[in-house]
N, C-alpha and C positions, 0 to 999 in steps of 0.2 A: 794310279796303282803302283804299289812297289814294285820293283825290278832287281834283280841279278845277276845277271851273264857272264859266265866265266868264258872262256875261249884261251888258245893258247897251247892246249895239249896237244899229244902225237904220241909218234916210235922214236926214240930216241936209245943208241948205245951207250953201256956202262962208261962211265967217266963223261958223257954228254952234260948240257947243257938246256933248260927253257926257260922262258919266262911267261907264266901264266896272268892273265889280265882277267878283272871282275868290273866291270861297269856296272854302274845302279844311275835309279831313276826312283822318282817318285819319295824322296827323303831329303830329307834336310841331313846330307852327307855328314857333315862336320859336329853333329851329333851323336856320332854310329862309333862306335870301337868297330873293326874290321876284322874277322879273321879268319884263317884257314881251317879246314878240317879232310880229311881222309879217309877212305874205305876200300880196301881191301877185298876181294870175293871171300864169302865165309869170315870175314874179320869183322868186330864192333869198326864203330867208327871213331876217329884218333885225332886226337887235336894237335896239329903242325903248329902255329903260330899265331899272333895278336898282335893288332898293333894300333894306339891312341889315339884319339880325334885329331890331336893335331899333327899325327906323326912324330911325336919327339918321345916315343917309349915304345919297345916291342919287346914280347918273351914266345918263347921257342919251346917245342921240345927237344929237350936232349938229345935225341939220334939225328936231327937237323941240324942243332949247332953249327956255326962256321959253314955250313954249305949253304944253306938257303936264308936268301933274306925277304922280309917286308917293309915296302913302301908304300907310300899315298900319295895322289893326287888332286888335293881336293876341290881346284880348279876344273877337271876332268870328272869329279865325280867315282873317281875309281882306283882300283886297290890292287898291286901289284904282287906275283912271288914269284922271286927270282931265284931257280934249283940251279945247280952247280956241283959237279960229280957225283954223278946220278946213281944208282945200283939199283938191283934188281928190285932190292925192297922196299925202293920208293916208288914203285909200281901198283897203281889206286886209280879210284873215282876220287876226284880233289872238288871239294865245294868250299864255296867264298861265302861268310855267311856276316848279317850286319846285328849288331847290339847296343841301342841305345842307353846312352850312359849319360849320369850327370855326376861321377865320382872318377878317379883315377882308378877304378880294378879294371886289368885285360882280363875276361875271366878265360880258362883251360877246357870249358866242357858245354857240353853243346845246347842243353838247355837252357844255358843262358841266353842264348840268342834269340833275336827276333825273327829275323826273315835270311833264307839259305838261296841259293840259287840251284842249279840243275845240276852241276858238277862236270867237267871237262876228265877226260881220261889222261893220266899218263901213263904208259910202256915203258920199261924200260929192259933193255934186250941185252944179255949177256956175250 
């Protein structure tokens, strides 16, 4: 069976730092575009970042830029976001979610995807 486990999150203050981790099971990894997505209470859900099977390409959105990055492991089977000057309104349910591809698009929205995990909370406290 598929798998997706984020972990990682917490409370953390404005200007804080985490790194969120997604481990999978049950896929051929190296298949999967990887990527983040967000929710907000009362918010749609929001697409943070993507990043290529092999790791050698990632796109963002815009209010992330320069603070958060995506990496891969695909030794580990698992997919990394690393946040850096945190603010309030990066404060969400964060899900890792996996998208088989056999082309170069990271795609931006969430029906692309195949399979999500449960999502890891982040705080972040003023």
């Amino acid at each position: 069976q598929v798998q997706l486990v984020e972990s990682g999150g917490g409370l953390v203050q404005a200007g804080g730092s985490l790194r969120l981790s997604c481990a999978t099971s049950g896929l051929t990894f190296n298949n999967y575009v990887m990527g983040w997505f967000r929710q907000a209470p009362g918010k749609e859900r929001e697409f943070v970042g993507a990043i290529s099977r092999n790791g050698g390409n990632t796109r963002y959105v815009d209010s992330v830029k320069g603070r958060f990055t995506i990496s891969r492991d695909n030794g580990k089977n698992t997919v990394y976001l690393q946040m850096s000057s945190l603010n309030p309104e990066d404060t969400a349910l964060y899900y890792c979610a996996a998208d088989f591809r056999q082309d170069a698009v990271l795609p931006g929205t969430a029906p692309n995807y195949d399979f999500w995990g449960q999502g890891t909370q982040v705080t972040v406290s003023s």
